[in-house]
N, C-alpha and C positions, 0 to 999 in steps of 0.2 A: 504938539509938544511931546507926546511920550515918543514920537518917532523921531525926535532931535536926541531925546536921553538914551533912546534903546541905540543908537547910531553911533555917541560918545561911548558910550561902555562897549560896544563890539569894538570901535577905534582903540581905546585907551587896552583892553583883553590882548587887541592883535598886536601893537605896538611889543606889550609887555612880553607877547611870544620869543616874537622875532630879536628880541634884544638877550632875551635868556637862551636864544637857542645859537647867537652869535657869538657870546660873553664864554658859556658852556667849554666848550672844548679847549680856550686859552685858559681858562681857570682850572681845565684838566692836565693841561698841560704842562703848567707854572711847575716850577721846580721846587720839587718837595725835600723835605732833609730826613734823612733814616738814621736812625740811631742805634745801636749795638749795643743791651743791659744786658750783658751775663750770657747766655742763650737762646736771647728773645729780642727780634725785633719789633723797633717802633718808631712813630713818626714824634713821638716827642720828646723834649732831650727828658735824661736821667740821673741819678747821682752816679757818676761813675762810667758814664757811657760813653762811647765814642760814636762821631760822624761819620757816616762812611759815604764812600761817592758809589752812587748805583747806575749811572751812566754805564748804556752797552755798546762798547764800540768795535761791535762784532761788524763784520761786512753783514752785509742784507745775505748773503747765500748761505752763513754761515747760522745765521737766526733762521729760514727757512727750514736748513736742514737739522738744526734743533727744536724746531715745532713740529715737522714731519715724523720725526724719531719720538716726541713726547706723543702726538696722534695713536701712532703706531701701540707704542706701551701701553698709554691706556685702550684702544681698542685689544689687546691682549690681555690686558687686567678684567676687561667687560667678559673675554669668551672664558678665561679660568675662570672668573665667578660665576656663569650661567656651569660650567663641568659641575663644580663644585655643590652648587644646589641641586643640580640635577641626584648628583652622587647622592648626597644629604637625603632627600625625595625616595631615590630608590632606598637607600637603609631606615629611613622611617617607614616605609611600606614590609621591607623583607620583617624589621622590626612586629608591626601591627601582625603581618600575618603569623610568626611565629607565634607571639602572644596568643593569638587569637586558637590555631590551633594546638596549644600548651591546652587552653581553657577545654576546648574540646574533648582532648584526653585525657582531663583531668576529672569531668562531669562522664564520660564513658566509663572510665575505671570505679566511679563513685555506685552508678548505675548497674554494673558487674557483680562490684562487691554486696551492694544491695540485693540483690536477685540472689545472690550465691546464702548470704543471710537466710533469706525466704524459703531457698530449696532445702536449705540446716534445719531449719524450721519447722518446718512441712516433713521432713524426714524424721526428726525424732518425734514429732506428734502421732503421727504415723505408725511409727514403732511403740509408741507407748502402749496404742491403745489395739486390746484383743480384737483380732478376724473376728468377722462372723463369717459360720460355716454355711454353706450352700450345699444345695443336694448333690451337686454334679460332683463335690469333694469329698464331702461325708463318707461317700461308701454305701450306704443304704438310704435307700425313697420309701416311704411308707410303713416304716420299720421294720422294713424285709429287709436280708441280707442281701449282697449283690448275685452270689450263687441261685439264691432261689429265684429270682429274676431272671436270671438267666434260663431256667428249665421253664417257665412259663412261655416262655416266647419260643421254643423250639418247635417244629413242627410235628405234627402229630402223623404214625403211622396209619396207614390205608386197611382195613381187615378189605381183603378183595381176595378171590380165588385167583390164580395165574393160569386155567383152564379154561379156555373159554372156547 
């Protein structure tokens, strides 16, 4: 029993195929009406519209080499638009990099002036506050003058006879 039912409904499926796949192309076919409203077509009438006959009674050679010539433009339309992006591409990139190093030398010069701050800084601290003196500047070590240091360190003469 269910393989009589499974057998009408695959029959009645296929039937229904084959009649819509027959019916299909003449009902593509059937001749439709186009109507002209203002600047816009369409296929149903309008207030105001005219009928127009869209039959192309070009020869076949003449429809070819208007199909060839429409391939043509849009594969031309495809490679300006791939230029285009590409173009686009490369000036968002030159774009980014420019940004990118604006940012750079904008953080370097902050950096500069910072440091430059710090050395202003350190300079007049620096100047503010008194040396301290060291012995090597002072002038005198041990509260001797430099003079008398100097006669300490001189060598001393020999008492020796030159007759010998």
């Amino acid at each position: 029993m269910k393989n009589r039912t499974r057998a009408r409904k695959a029959g009645a499926a296929l039937l229904l195929v084959a009649c819509g796949t027959f019916w299909m192309p003449a009902a593509a076919q059937g001749r439709s009406e186009t109507y002209r409203c203002g600047n816009t077509y369409t296929d149903r009438p309008c207030e105001g519209g005219k009928q127009l006959a869209v039959d192309d009674a070009r020869p076949e050679a003449d429809r070819h080499a208007a199909d060839a010539a429409t391939r043509r433009a849009e594969q031309r339309a495809d490679q300006l638009e791939r230029i285009r992006l590409s173009q686009e591409k490369e000036a968002y990139e030159r774009s980014r990099r420019s940004a990118h190093d604006a940012r750079q030398a904008a953080m370097a010069e902050r950096r500069l002036a910072s440091s430059e701050q710090l050395a202003r800084a350190r300079a007049q601290r620096l100047g503010a506050e008194p040396r301290k003196s060291s012995p090597r500047f002072s002038g005198a070590a041990n509260d001797r003058p430099a003079a008398a240091q100097g006669e300490s360190r001189r060598k001393k003469k020999r008492n020796g006879s030159s007759a010998g």
